[in-house]
C-alpha positions in Angstrom: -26.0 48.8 -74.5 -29.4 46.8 -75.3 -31.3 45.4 -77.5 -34.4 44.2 -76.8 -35.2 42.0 -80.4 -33.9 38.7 -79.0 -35.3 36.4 -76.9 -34.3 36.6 -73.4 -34.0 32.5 -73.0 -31.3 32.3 -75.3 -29.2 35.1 -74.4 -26.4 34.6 -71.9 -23.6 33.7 -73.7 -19.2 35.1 -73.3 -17.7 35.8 -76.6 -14.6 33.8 -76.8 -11.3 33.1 -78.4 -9.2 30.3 -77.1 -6.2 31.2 -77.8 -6.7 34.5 -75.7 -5.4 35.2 -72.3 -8.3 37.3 -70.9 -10.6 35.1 -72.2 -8.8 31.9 -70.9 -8.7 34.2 -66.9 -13.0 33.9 -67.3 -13.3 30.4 -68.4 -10.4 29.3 -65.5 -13.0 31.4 -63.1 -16.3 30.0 -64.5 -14.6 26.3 -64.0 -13.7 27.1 -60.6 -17.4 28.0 -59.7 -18.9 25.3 -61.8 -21.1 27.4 -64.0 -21.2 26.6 -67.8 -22.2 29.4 -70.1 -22.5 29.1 -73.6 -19.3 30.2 -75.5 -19.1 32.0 -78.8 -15.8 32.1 -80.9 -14.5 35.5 -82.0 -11.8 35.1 -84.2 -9.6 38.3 -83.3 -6.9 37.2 -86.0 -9.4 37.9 -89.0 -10.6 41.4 -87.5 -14.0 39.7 -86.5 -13.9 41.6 -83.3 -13.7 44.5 -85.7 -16.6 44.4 -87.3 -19.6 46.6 -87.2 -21.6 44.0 -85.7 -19.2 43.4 -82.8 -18.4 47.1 -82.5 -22.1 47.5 -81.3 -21.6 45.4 -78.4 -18.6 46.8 -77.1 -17.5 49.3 -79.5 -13.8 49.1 -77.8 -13.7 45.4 -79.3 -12.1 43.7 -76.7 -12.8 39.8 -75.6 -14.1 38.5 -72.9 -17.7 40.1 -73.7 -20.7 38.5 -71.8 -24.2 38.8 -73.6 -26.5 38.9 -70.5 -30.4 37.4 -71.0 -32.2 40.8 -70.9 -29.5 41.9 -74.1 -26.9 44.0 -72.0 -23.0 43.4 -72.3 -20.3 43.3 -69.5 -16.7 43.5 -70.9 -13.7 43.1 -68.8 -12.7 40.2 -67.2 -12.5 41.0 -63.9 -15.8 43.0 -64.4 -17.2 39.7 -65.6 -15.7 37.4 -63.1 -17.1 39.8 -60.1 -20.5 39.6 -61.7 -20.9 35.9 -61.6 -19.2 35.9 -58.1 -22.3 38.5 -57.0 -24.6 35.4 -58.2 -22.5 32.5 -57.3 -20.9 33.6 -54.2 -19.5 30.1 -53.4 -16.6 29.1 -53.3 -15.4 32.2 -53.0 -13.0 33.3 -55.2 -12.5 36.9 -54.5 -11.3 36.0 -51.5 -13.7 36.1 -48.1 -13.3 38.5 -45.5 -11.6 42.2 -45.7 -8.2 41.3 -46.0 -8.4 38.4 -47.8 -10.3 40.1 -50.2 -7.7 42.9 -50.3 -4.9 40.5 -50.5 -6.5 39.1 -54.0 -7.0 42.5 -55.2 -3.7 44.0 -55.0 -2.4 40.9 -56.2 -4.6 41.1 -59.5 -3.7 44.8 -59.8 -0.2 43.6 -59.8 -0.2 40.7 -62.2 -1.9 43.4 -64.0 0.1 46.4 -64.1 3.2 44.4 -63.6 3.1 41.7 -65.7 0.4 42.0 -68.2 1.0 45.4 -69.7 4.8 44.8 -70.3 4.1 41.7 -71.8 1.1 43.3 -74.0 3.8 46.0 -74.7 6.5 43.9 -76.1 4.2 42.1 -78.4 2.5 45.1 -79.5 5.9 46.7 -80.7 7.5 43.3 -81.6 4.7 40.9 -82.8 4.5 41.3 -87.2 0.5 41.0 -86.3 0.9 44.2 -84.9 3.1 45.9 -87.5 0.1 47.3 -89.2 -2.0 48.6 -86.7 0.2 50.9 -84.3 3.6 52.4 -84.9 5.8 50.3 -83.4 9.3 51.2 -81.2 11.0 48.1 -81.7 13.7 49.3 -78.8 10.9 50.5 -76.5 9.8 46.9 -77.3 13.2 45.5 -76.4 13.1 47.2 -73.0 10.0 45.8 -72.1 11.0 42.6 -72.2 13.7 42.5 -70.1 11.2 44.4 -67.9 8.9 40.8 -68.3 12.1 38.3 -67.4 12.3 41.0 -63.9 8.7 40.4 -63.6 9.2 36.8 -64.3 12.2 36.3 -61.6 9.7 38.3 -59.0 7.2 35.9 -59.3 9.8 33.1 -58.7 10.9 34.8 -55.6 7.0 35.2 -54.3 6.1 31.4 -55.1 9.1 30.1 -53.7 7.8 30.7 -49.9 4.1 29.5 -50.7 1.8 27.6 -53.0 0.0 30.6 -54.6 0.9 34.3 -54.4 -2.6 35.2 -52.4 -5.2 32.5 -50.8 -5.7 29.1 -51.9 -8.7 29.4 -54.2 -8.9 32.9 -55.8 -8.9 34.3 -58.7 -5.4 36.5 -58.0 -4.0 33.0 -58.8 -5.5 32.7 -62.4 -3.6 35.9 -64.2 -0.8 34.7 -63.3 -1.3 31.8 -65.4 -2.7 33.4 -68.0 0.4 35.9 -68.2 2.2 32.7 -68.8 0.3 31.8 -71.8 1.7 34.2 -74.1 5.3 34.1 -72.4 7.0 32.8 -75.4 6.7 36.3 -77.4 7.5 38.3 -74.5 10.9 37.0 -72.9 14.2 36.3 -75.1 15.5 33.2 -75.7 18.1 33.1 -73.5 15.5 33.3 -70.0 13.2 30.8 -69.2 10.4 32.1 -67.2 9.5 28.7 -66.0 12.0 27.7 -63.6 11.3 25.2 -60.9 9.4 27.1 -58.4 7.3 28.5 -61.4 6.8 25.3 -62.9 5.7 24.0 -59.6 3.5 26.6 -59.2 1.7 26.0 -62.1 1.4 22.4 -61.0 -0.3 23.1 -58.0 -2.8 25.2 -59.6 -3.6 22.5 -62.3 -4.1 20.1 -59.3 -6.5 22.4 -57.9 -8.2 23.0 -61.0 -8.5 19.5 -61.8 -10.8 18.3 -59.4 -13.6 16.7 -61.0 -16.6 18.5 -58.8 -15.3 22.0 -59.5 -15.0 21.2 -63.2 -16.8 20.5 -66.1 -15.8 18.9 -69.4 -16.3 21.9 -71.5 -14.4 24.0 -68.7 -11.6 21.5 -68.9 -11.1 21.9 -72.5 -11.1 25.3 -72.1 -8.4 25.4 -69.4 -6.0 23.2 -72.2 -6.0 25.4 -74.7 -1.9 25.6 -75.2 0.4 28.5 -74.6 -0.2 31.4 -77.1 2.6 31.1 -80.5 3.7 34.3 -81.0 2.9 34.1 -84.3 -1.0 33.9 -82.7 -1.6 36.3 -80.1 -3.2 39.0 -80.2 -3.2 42.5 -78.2 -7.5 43.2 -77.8 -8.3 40.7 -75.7 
């Protein structure tokens, strides 16, 4: 979709929401390659991303959205992750070489399908944010997340052999980070997700992430928005 009205210098721009996993996965990626793009906040929780106006742009509403300078839109994440690693290919975070690239992309399809979607399920069916938009199966929500706490002790299991479930510096080691961030709606009290070789994971990749030539300011702040309260989340992003 185009529109050819506004001025191409002031164009580029991701529409945001903080508090957002998906979201959070591009600005991690963007911070990683040292690019800064202008950010625009979309507050999903008022039903901004709703909107007519919005609804033009990517009329399944869903955040990330990048605004490119000749007026066309890229939604996805990963679609929008693989687009700036096209321009920026260094350091390369898709992984270099065919397996290494293969290794990150069956371990995003994986944090994907088997951690993202359960966790989007329970709070869809769960979540009183949700009540009013879908019908919700409160014990098909149930069964979801102890489907998340399996996922959870799985990823234990992987990160207790190495430092990050694929290479070093890709992106397959962002989502699960992200999954993380809305953790506290998805998993019952009683399980922790964050157990020691979890928590260390998490360490290293904030160590990574933290040093001060791969990261701006503004991508910083981005990276420390908190965990997701389940009373915030929201399932289009």
């Amino acid at each position: 979709m185009r529109n050819d009205n506004l001025k191409p210098e002031v164009r580029m721009k991701i529409y945001d929401f903080k508090l957002a996993p998906n979201p959070r996965r591009v600005r991690i990626f963007l911070a990683e390659k040292g690019i800064s793009v202008p950010l625009e906040e979309i507050d999903i929780l008022k039903g901004v991303n709703r909107q007519p106006e919005f609804l033009r742009k990517n009329p399944l509403g869903g955040i990330p959205l990048l605004e490119l300078d000749d007026g066309r839109f890229i939604a996805e994440s990963v679609a929008i992750c693989r687009y700036f690693e096209e321009l920026h290919p260094e350091p390369a975070l898709f992984g270099s070489g065919a397996f290494e690239r293969a290794t990150v992309e069956m371990w995003n399809r994986r944090i994907e399908l088997a951690l993202f979607v359960p966790v989007g399920m329970v709070w869809a069916h769960l979540h009183e944010l949700t009540r009013t938009r879908i019908k919700q199966i409160p014990e098909f929500g149930e069964q979801q997340r102890e489907v998340v706490e399996g996922r959870y002790r799985w990823l234990n299991r992987e990160l207790a052999e190495r430092p990050f479930v694929a290479a070093t510096s890709t992106r397959s080691r962002i989502s699960p980070h992200c999954a993380r961030s809305i953790s506290p709606c998805s998993t019952s009290s009683r399980f922790n997700p964050t157990r020691r070789t979890w928590r260390d994971g998490i360490r290293r990749f904030r160590r990574a992430r933290a040093q001060p030539h791969r990261i701006d300011e503004a991508s910083r702040r981005g990276f420390d928005a908190g965990p997701l309260e389940p009373s915030r989340d929201n399932a289009q992003t």
